[in-house]
GUZAVO-284357 format. One record per residue (C-alpha): x, y, z; residue number from 0; residue in three letters. Coordinates in Angstrom, 1 decimal, decimal comma, m for minus. Layout:
+--------+--------+--------+-----+---------+
|      x |      y |      z | num | residuo |
+--------+--------+--------+-----+---------+
|      X |      Y |      Z | NUM |     ALA |
...
+--------+--------+--------+-----+---------+
***
This chain:
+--------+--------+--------+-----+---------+
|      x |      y |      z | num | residuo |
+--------+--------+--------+-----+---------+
|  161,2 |   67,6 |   62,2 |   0 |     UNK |
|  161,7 |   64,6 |   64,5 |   1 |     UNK |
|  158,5 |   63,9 |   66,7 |   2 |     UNK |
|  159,8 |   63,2 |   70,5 |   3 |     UNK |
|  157,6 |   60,4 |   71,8 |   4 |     UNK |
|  155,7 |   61,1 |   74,8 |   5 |     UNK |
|  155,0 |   57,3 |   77,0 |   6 |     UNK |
|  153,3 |   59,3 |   79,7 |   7 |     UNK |
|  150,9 |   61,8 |   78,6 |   8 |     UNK |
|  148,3 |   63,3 |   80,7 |   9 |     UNK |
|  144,5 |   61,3 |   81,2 |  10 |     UNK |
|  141,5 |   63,3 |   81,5 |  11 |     UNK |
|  137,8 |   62,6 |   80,9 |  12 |     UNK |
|  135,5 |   64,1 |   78,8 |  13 |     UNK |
|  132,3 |   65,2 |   80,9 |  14 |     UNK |
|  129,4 |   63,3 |   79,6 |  15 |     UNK |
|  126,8 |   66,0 |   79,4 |  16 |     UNK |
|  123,8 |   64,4 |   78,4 |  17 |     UNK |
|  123,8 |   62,3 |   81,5 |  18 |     UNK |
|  123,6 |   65,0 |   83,9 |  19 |     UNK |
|  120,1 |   66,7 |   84,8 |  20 |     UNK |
|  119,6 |   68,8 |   87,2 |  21 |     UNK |
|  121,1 |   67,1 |   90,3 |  22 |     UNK |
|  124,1 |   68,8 |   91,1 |  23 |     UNK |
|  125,1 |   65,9 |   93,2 |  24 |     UNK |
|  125,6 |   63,3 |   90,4 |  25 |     UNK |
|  128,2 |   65,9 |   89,3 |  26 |     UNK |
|  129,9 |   65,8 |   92,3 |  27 |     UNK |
|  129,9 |   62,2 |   92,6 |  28 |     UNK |
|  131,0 |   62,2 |   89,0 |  29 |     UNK |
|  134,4 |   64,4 |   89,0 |  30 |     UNK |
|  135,5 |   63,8 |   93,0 |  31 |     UNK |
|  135,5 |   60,3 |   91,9 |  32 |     UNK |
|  137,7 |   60,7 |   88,6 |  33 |     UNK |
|  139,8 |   62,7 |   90,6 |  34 |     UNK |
|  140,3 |   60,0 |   93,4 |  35 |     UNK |
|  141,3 |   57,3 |   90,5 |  36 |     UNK |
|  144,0 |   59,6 |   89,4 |  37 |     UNK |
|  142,4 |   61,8 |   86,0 |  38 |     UNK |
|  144,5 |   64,8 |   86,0 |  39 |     UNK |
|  141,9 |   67,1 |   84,0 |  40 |     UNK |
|  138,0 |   67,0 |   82,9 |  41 |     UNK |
|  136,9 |   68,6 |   79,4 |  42 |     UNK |
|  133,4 |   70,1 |   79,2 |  43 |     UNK |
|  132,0 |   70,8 |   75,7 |  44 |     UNK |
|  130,0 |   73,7 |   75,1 |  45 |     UNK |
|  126,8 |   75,2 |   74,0 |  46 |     UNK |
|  124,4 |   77,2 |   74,8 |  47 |     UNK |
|  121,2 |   76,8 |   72,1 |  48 |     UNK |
|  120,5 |   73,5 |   70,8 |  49 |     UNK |
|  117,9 |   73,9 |   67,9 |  50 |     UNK |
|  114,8 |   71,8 |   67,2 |  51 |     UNK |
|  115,2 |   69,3 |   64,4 |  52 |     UNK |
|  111,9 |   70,0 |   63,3 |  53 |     UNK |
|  112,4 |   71,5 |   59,7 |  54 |     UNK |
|  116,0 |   71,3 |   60,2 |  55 |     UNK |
|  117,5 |   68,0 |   58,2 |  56 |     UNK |
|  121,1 |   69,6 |   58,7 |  57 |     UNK |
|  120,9 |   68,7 |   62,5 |  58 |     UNK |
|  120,5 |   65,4 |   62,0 |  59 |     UNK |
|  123,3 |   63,3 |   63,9 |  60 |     UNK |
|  123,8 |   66,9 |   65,7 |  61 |     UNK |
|  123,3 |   68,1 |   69,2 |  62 |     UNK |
|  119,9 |   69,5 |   69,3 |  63 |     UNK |
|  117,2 |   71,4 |   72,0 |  64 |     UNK |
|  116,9 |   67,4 |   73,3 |  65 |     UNK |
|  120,7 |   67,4 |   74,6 |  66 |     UNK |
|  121,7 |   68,4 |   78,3 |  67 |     UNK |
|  125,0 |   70,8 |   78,2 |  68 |     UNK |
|  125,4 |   72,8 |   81,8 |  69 |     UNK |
|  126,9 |   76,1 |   80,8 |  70 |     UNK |
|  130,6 |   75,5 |   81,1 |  71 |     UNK |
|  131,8 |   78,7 |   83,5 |  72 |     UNK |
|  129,1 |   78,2 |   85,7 |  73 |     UNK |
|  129,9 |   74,3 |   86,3 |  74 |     UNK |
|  133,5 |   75,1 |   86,2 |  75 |     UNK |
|  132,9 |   77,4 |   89,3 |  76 |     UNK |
|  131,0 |   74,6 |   90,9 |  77 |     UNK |
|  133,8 |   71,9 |   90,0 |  78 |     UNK |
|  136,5 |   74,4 |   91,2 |  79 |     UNK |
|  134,9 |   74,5 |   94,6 |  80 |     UNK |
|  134,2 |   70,7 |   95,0 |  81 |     UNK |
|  138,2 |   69,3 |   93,3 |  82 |     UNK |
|  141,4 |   70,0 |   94,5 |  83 |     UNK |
|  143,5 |   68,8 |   91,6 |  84 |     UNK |
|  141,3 |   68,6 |   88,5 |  85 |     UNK |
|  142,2 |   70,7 |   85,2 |  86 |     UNK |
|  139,5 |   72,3 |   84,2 |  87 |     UNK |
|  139,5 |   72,4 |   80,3 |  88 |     UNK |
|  137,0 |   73,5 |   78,1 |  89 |     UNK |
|  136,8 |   71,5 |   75,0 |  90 |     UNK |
|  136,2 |   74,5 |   73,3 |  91 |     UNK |
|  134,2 |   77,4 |   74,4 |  92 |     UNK |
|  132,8 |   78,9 |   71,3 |  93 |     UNK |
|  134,5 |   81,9 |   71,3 |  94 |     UNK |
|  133,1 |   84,1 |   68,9 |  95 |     UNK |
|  129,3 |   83,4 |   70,1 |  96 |     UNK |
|  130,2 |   85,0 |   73,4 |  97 |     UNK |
|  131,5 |   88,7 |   74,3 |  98 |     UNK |
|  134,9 |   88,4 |   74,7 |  99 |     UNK |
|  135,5 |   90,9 |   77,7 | 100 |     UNK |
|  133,1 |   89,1 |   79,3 | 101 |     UNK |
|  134,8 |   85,7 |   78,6 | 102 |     UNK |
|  137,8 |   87,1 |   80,0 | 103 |     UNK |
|  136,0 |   88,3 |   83,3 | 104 |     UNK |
|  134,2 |   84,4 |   83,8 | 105 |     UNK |
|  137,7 |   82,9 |   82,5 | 106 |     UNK |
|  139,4 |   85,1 |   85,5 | 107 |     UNK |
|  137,3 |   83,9 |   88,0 | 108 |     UNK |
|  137,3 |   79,9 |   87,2 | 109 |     UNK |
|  140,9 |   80,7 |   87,5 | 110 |     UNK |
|  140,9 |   82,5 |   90,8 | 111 |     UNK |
|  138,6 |   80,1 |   92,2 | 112 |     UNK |
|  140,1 |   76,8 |   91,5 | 113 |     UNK |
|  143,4 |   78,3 |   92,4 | 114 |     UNK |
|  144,9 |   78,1 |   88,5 | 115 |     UNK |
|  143,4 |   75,0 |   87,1 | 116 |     UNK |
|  141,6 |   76,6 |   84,4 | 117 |     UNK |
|  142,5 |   75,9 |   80,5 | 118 |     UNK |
|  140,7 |   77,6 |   78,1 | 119 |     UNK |
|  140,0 |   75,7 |   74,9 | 120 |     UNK |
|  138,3 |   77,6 |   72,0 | 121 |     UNK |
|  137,0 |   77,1 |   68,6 | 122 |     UNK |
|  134,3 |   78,1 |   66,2 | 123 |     UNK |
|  131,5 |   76,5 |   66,1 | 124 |     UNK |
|  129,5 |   74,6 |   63,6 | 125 |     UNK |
|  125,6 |   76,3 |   64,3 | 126 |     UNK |
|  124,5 |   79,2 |   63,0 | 127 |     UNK |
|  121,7 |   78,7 |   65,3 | 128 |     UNK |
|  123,3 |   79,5 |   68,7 | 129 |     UNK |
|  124,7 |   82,6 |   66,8 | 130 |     UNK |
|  121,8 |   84,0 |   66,0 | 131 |     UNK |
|  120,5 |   83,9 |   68,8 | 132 |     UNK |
|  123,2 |   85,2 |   70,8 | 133 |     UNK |
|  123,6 |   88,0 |   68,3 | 134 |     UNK |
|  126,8 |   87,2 |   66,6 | 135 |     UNK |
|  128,2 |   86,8 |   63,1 | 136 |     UNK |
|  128,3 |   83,4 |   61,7 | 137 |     UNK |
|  130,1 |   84,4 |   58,6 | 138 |     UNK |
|  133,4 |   86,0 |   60,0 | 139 |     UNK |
|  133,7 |   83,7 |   63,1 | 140 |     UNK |
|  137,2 |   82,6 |   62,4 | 141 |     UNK |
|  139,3 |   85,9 |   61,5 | 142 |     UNK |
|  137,1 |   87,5 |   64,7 | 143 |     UNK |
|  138,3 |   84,5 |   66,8 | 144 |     UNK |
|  142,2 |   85,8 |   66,6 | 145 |     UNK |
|  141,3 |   89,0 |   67,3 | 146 |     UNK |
|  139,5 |   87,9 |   70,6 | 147 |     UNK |
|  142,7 |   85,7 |   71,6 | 148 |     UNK |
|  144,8 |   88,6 |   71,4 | 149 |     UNK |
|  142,5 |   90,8 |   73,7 | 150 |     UNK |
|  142,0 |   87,9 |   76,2 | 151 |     UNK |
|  145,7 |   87,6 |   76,7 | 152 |     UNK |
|  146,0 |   91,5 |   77,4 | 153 |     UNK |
|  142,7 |   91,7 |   80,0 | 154 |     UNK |
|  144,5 |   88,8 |   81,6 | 155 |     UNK |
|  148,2 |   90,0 |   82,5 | 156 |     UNK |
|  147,1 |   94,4 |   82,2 | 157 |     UNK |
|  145,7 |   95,8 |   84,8 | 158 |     UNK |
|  144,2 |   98,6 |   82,6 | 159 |     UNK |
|  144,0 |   97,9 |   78,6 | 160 |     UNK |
|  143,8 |  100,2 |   75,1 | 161 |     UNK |
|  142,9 |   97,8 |   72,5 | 162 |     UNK |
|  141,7 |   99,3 |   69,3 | 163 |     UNK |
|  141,1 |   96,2 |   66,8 | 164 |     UNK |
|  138,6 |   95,3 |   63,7 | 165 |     UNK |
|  135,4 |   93,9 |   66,4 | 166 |     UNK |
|  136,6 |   95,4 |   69,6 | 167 |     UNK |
|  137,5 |   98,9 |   71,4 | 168 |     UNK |
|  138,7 |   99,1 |   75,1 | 169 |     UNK |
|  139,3 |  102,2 |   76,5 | 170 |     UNK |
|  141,6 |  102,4 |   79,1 | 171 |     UNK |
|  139,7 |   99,7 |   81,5 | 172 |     UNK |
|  140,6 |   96,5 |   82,9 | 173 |     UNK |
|  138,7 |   93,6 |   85,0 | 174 |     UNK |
|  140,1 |   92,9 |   88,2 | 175 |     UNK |
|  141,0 |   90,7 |   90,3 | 176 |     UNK |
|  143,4 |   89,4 |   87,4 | 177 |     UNK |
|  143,6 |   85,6 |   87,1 | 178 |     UNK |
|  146,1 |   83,1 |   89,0 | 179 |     UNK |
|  147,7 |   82,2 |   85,5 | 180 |     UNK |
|  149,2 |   84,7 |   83,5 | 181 |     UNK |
|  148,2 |   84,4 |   80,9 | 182 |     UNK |
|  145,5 |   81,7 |   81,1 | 183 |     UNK |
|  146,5 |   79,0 |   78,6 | 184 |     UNK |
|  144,6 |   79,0 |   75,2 | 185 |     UNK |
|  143,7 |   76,2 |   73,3 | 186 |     UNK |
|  142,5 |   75,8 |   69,6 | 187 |     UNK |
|  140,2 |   72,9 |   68,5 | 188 |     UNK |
|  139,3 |   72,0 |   65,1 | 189 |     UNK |
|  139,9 |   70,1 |   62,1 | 190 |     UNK |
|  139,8 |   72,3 |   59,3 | 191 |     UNK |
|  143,4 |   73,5 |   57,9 | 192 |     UNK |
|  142,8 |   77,1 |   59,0 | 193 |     UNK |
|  142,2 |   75,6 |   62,4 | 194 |     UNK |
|  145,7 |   73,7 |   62,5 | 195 |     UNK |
|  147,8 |   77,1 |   61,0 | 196 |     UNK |
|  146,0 |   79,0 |   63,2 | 197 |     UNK |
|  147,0 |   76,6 |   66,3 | 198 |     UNK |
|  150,1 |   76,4 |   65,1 | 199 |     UNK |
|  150,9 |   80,8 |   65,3 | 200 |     UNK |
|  148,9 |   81,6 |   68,3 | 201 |     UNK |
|  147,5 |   78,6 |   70,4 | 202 |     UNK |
|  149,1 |   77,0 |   73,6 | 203 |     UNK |
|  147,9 |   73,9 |   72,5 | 204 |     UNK |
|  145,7 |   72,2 |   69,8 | 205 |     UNK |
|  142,6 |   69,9 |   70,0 | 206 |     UNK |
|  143,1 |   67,1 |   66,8 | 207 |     UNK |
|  139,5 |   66,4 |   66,0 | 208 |     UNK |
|  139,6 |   64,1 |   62,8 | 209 |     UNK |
|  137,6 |   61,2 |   61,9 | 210 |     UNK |
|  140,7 |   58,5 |   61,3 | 211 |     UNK |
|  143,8 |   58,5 |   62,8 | 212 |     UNK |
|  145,6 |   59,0 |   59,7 | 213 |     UNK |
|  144,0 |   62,7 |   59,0 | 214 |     UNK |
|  144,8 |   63,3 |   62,5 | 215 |     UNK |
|  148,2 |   62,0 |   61,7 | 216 |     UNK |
|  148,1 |   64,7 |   58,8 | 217 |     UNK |
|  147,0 |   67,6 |   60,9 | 218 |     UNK |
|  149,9 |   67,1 |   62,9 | 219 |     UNK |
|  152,6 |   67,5 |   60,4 | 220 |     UNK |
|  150,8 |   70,8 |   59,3 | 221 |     UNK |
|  150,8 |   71,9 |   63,0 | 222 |     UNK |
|  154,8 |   71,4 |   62,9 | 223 |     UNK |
|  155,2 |   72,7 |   59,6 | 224 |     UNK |
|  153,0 |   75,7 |   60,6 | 225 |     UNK |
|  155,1 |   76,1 |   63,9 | 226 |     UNK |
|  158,3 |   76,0 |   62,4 | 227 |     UNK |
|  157,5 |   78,2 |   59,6 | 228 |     UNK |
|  156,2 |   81,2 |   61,6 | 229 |     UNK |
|  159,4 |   80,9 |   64,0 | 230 |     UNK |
|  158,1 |   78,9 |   67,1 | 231 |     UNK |
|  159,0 |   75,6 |   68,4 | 232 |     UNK |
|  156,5 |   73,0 |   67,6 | 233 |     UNK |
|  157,4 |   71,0 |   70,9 | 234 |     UNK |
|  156,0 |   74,1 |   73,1 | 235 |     UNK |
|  152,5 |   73,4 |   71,5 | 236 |     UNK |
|  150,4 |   71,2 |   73,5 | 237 |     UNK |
|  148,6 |   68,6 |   71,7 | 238 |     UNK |
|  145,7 |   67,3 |   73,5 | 239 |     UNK |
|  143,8 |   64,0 |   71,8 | 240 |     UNK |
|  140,8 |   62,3 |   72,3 | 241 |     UNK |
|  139,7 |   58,3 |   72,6 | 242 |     UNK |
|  136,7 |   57,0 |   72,4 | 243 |     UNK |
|  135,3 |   54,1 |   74,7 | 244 |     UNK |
|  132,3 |   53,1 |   73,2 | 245 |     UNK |
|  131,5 |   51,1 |   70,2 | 246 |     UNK |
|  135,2 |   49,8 |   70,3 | 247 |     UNK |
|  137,1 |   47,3 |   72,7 | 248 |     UNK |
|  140,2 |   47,3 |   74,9 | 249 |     UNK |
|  142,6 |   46,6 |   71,9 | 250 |     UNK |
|  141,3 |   49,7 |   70,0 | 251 |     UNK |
|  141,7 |   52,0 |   73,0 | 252 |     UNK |
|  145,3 |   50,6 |   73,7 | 253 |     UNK |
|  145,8 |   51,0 |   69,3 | 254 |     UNK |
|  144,9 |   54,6 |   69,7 | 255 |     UNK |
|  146,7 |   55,2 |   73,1 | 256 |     UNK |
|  149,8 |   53,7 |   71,6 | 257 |     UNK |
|  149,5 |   55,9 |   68,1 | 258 |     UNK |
|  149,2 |   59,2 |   70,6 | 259 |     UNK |
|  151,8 |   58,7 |   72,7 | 260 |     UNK |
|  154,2 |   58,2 |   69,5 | 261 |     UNK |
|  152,8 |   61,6 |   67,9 | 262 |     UNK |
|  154,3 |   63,2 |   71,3 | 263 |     UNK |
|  150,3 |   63,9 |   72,6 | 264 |     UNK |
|  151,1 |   65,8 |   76,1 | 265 |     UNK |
|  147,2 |   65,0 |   77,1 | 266 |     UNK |
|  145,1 |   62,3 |   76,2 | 267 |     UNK |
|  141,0 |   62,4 |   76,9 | 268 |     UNK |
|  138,9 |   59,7 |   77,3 | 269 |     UNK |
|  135,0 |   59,9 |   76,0 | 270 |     UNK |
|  132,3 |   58,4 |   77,0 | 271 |     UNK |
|  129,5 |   59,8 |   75,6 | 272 |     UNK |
|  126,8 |   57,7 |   74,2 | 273 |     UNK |
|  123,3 |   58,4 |   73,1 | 274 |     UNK |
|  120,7 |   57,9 |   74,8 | 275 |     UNK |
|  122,8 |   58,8 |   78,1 | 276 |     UNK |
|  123,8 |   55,8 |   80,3 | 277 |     UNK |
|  124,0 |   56,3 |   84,3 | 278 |     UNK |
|  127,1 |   58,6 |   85,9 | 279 |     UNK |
|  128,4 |   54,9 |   87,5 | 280 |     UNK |
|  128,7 |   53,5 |   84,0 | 281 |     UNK |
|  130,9 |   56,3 |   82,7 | 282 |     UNK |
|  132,7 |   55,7 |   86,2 | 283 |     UNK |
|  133,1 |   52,3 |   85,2 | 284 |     UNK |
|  134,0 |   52,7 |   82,0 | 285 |     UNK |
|  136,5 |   55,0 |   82,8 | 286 |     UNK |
|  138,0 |   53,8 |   85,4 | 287 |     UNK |
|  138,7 |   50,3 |   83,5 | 288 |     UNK |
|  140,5 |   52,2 |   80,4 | 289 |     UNK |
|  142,4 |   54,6 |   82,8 | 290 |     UNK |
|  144,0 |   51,0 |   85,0 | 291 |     UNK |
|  144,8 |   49,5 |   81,7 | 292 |     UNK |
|  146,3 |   52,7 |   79,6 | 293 |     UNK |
|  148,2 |   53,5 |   82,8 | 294 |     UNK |
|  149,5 |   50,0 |   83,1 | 295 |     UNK |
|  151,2 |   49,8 |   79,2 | 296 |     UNK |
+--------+--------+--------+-----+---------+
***
């Protein structure tokens, strides 16, 4: 199919968690300001464990116990109380580590509280770690993740719900008060095949995460493909991409900018995370510089 080119998409930020301790006034400093230069959404990553790489060679280049990540519901409660205007995105929940009526209860509230801001990225995973210790199943993560998708949309728009599926059972209940959106939108990151299709029959939107451009590029055309095929319109899919700003220049953000906005991107996030973590002022900076200069082409 044609690919409509898109010369205005959306600029967020990425939330650069391993800068932010435990002063909840950096993060306020941090998003009021994005929002004052003009972001229109911030993307929290999650997780919850971070293991030890002591005996553990698979974590290396991972997130570990060292890394600072603020649950995401609880700071997108705080954020909704503290923005007017910011998206709330998460760049993706885990969704098969946590309960899933329980997701849709915290989900809910976000929503309610920042007055319908929330977007609800999900995904899979990568650590058999937090699983284990939250008591889930690594193994069947993905096929339990479309289940979950399907309940969350009912517990979000029913007052009370009968859902009788392969992982969950719900009884004629419901969780009130229901959320502003209905239904809240769902996201799928990934970059695995399965992760594209599965974008493609039952997400909102889809989070590219490739190495290169060109398997990004890739992705994309199966996303289409995928949408077309299973009878839905591959221009209502959202596709929401990601820049880096460090180890690269000005040219390579404008490069990537430029590829994005001709692949139709509706929202486009900008990352600064760097290890070790730099001060909140030098993200701000950083930011700010790539959001006058993207916003001026």
């Amino acid at each position: 199919m044609a690919i409509t080119p898109n010369p205005q998409p959306k600029l967020g930020a990425v939330f650069p968690h391993f800068t932010f301790g435990p002063d909840p006034e950096e993060i306020r400093h941090f998003a009021t300001t994005l929002e004052s230069i003009g972001f229109t959404h911030l993307l929290a990553y999650d997780h919850v464990l971070g293991g030890s790489r002591e005996g553990r060679p698979e974590l290396e280049g991972r997130y570990t116990s060292d890394h600072h990540f603020h649950e995401v519901m609880v700071l997108f409660g705080y954020l909704a109380a503290i923005t007017t205007r910011l998206e709330l995105v998460s760049g993706v929940i885990i969704l098969p580590q946590r309960q899933t009526a329980l997701v849709a209860k915290q989900a809910a509230e976000v929503d309610i509280l920042s007055r319908g801001r929330l977007r609800l990225g999900v995904g899979i995973g990568w650590n058999p770690i937090e699983y284990q210790a939250l008591g889930e199943n690594f193994r069947n993560r993905g096929k339990r993740l479309e289940e979950q998708i399907a309940l969350l949309r009912q517990l979000w728009t029913q007052r009370v719900v009968t859902f009788e599926g392969k992982w969950h059972t719900v009884d004629r209940a419901g969780t009130q008060p229901l959320p502003v959106q209905q239904p809240i939108p769902i996201w799928i990151g990934g970059s695995s095949e399965i992760a594209v299709r599965r974008a493609a029959r039952i997400g909102d939107g889809f989070f590219p995460n490739q190495k290169t451009l060109e398997e990004d590029g890739a992705n994309l055309r199966i996303l289409r493909d995928e949408a077309e095929r299973t009878g839905r319109d591959p221009a209502s899919i959202g596709i929401e991409a990601r820049i880096s700003l460090v180890n690269n220049d000005p040219d390579d953000w404008k490069r990537r900018y430029e590829f994005w906005c001709e692949q139709g991107a509706s929202h486009i996030t900008l990352a600064t995370i760097v290890q070790p973590s730099s001060p909140p002022d030098d993200h701000i900076e950083r930011l700010e510089r790539a959001y006058r200069l993207l916003r001026s082409m």
